[in-house]
C-alpha positions as CSV (number, residue, x, y, z in Angstrom):
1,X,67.6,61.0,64.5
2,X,64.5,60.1,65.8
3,X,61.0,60.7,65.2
4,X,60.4,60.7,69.2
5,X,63.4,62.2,69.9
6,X,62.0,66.1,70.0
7,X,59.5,64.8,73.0
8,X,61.8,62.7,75.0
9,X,65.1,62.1,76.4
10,X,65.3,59.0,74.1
11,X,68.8,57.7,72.9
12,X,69.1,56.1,69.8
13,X,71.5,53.1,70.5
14,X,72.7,50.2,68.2
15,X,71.2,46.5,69.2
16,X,74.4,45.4,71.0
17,X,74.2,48.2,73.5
18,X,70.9,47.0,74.7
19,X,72.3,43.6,76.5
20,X,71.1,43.8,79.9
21,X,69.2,46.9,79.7
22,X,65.5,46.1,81.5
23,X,62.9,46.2,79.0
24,X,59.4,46.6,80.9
25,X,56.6,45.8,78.0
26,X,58.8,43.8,75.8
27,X,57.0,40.7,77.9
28,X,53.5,42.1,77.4
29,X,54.4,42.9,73.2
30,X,55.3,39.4,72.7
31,X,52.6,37.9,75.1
32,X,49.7,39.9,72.9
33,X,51.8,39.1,69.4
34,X,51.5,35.1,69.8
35,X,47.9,35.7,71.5
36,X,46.3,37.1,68.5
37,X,48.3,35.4,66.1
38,X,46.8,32.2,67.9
39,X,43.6,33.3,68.1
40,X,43.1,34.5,64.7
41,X,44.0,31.1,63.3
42,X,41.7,29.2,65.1
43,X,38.6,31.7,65.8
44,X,38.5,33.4,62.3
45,X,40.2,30.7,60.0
46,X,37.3,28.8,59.7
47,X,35.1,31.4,58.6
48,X,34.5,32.5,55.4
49,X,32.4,36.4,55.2
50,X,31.1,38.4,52.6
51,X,31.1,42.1,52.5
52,X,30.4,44.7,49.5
53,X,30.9,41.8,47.1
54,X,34.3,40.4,48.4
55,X,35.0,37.1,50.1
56,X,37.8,36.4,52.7
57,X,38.5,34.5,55.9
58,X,37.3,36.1,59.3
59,X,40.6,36.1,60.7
60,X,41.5,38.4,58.1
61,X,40.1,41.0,60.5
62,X,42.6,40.3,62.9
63,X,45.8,38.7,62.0
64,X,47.3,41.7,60.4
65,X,47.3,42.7,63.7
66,X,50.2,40.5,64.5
67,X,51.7,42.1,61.8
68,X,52.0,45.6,63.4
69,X,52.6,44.2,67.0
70,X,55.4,42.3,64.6
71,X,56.5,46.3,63.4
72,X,56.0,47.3,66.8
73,X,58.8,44.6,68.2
74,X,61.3,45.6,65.6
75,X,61.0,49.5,65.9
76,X,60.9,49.7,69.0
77,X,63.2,46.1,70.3
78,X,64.6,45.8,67.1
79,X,65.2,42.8,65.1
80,X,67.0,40.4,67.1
81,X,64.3,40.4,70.0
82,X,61.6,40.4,67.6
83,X,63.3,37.2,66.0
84,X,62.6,35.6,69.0
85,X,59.0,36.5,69.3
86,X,58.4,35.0,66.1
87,X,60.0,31.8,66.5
88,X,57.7,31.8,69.4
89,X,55.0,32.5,67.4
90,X,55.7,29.5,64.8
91,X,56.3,26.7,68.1
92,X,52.9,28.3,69.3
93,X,51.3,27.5,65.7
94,X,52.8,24.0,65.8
95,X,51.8,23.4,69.2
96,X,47.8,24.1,67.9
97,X,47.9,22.5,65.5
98,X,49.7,19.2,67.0
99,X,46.9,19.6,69.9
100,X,44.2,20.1,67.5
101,X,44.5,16.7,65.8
102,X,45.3,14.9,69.0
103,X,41.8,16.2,70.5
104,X,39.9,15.9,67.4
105,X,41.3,12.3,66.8
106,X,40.4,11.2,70.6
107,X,37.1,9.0,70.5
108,X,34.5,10.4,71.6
109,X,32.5,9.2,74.8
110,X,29.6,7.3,74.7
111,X,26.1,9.8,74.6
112,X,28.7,12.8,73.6
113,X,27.3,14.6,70.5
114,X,29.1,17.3,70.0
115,X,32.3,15.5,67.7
116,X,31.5,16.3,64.7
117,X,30.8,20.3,65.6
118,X,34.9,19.5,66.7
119,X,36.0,18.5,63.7
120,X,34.4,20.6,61.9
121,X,35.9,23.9,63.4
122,X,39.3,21.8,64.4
123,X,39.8,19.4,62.2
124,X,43.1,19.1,60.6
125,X,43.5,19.9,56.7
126,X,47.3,19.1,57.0
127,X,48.0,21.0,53.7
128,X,46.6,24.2,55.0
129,X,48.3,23.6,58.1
130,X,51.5,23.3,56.6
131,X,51.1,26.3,54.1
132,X,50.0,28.4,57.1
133,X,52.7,28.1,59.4
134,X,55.5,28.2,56.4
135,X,53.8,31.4,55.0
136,X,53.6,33.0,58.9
137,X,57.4,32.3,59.0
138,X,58.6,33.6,55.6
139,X,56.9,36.4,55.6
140,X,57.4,37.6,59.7
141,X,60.6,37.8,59.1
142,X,60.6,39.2,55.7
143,X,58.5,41.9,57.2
144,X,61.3,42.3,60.3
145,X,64.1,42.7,58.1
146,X,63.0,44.9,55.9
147,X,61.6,47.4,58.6
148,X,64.5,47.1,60.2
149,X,66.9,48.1,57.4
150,X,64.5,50.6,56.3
151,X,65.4,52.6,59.6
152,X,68.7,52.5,59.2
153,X,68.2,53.9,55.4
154,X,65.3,56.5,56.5
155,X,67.5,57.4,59.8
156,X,64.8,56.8,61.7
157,X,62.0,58.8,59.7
158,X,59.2,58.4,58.5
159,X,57.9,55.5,60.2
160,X,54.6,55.1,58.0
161,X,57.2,54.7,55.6
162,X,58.7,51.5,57.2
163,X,55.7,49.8,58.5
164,X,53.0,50.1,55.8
165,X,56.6,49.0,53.1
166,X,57.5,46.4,55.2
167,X,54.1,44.8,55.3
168,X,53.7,45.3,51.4
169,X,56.6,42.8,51.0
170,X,55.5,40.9,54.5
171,X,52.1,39.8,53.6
172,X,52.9,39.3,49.9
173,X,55.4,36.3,51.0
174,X,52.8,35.5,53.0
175,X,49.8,35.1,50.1
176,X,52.4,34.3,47.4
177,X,53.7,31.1,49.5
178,X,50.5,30.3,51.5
179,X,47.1,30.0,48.4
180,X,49.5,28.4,46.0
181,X,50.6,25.7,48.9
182,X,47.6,25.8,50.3
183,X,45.1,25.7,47.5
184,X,46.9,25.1,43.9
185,X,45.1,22.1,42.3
186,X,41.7,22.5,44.2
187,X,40.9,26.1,42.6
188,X,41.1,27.4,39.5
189,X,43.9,29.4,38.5
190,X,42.0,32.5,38.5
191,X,40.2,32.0,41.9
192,X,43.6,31.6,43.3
193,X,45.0,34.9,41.8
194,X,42.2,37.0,42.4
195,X,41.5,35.9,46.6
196,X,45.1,36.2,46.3
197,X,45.5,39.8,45.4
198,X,42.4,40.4,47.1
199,X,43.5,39.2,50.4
200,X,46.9,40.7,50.6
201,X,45.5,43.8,49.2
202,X,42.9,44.0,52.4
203,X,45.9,42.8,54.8
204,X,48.2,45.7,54.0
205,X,45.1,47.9,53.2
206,X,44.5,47.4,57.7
207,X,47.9,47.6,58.6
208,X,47.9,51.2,56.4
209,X,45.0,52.4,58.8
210,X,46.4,51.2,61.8
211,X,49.2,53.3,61.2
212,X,47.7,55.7,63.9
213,X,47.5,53.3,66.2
214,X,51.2,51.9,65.6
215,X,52.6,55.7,65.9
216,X,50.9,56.0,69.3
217,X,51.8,52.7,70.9
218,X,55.5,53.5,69.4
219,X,56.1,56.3,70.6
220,X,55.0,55.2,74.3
221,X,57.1,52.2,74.2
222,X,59.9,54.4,73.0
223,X,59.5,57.1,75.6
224,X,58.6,54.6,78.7
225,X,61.9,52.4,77.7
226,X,63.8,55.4,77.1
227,X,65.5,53.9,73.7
228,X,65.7,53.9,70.4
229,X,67.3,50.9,68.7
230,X,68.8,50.6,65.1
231,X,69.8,47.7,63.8
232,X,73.5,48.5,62.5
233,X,75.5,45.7,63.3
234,X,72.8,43.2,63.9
235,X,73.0,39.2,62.7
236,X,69.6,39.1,60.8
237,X,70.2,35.5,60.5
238,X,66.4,34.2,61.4
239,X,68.0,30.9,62.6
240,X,70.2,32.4,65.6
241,X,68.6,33.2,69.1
242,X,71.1,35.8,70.4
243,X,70.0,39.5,71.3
C-alpha cells in the first residue's frame, strides 16, 4: 500500500490509531516549517529581484519550502497534526507582525540613526499584512487536504503525484487571495495578473524540483517512525485541534 513499504517494516495505519504513539521528528518538522515560513516573510519579503527578465519577491526562493515541509507533515503525520503546525504557523505570523509595528513605532533614542533603515525593512503595510497571513492560511490547508485525500484515492502511490497536485491548488489560493487583497487598486489589472501567474507558476515550478528532496526526507521519516498514516476517518475541519 505503500510506496516505502517494500524497504521497511512500515504499517500503514488510519490517524486515530496513532494517539499516543511517540513521534521523534514530528517536533523538529514543525520547528523548521514555522522557522522558514518566518524567515521568508521578513528576510526575502522586502526584496524585490530580477532574473532572465522576470520580477518576484526574494522570499519566493524560499517559502515554497514551507510548502513541502507542509507536504512533508501530512504524508508522513497526516492531516490532523499538520493542522496544528499550521495554526502555529499563522499565531507565529501574527505575532511578527504585531512585534514588528510595536518596535518600529517605539521612538527612537536621541543620536540613534538607524530608524528609518527599520521602517523601511519592518515597517507595517497593514494591507499586505493582512492579505499575507489570510492567503498563508487558505491556501496551507487547502494544500493539506487535498494531499491528504489524494493518498487515500492513489492508495498511497505516487507521491509526486500528491505533492506537486496539492501545491498546484495550494499556492493558487495563495496568489488568487493574496495580489488581489494585497495589491487590487494600486496596479493595473494586467500587472496583477501577469506577477500573479508568474509567481505561482515559479512557486509550484520549486516545489516540482524539490520533489527529490521531499521523497528522500519521506521516506526517512517514514522508515525512522515506522508508520504510514492515511487519513480515512479524519475531521479535516481546519478549526478543531484534536489529533
Amino acid at each position: 500500500m505503500s510506496e516505502t513499504s517494500s524497504t521497511a517494516p512500515i504499517r500503514a495505519i488510519r490517524a486515530s490509531e496513532v494517539s499516543g504513539k511517540p513521534l521523534r521528528y514530528y517536533d523538529f518538522v514543525m520547528a523548521a516549517f514555522v522557522a522558514v515560513l518566518l524567515l521568508s516573510n521578513v528576510i526575502g519579503a522586502a526584496k524585490l529581484s530580477e532574473v532572465g527578465g522576470f520580477v518576484f519577491g526574494a522570499g519566493i526562493l524560499f517559502f515554497p519550502i514551507s510548502y513541502v515541509l507542509g507536504d512533508i507533515l501530512t504524508e508522513v503525520y497526516g492531516y490532523a497534526r499538520a493542522r496544528r503546525v499550521i495554526w502555529a504557523g499563522f499565531v507565529g505570523l501574527l505575532f511578527m507582525a504585531l512585534m514588528s509595528w510595536a518596535v518600529v513605532a517605539m521612538p527612537p533614542a536621541p543620536g540613534w540613526e538607524g530608524q528609518g533603515a527599520y521602517e523601511q525593512v519592518f515597517g507595517q503595510v497593514w494591507r499586505i499584512v493582512i492579505a499575507s497571513i489570510t492567503a498563508f492560511w487558505v491556501g496551507e490547508f487547502v494544500n493539506s487536504y487535498v494531499l491528504a485525500r489524494m493518498k487515500v484515492w492513489t492508495s498511497g502511490r505516487m507521491l509526486w503525484t500528491r505533492t506537486i497536485g496539492s501545491t498546484i491548488v495550494g499556492q493558487g489560493f495563495d496568489s488568487l487571495i493574496f495580489y488581489p487583497v494585497a495589491f487590487y487598486g494600486t496596479w493595473s489589472n494586467e500587472q496583477l495578473v501577469t506577477v500573479m501567474v508568474t509567481n505561482w507558476a515559479l512557486k509550484v515550478a520549486w516545489e516540482a524540483a524539490l520533489t527529490p528532496v521531499t521523497y528522500v526526507v519521506v521516506n526517512t521519516l517514514k522508515r525512522r517512525e515506522g508508520l504510514d498514516l492515511y487519513d480515512e476517518d479524519t475531521d479535516f475541519s481546519p478549526f478543531h485541534a484534536k489529533v
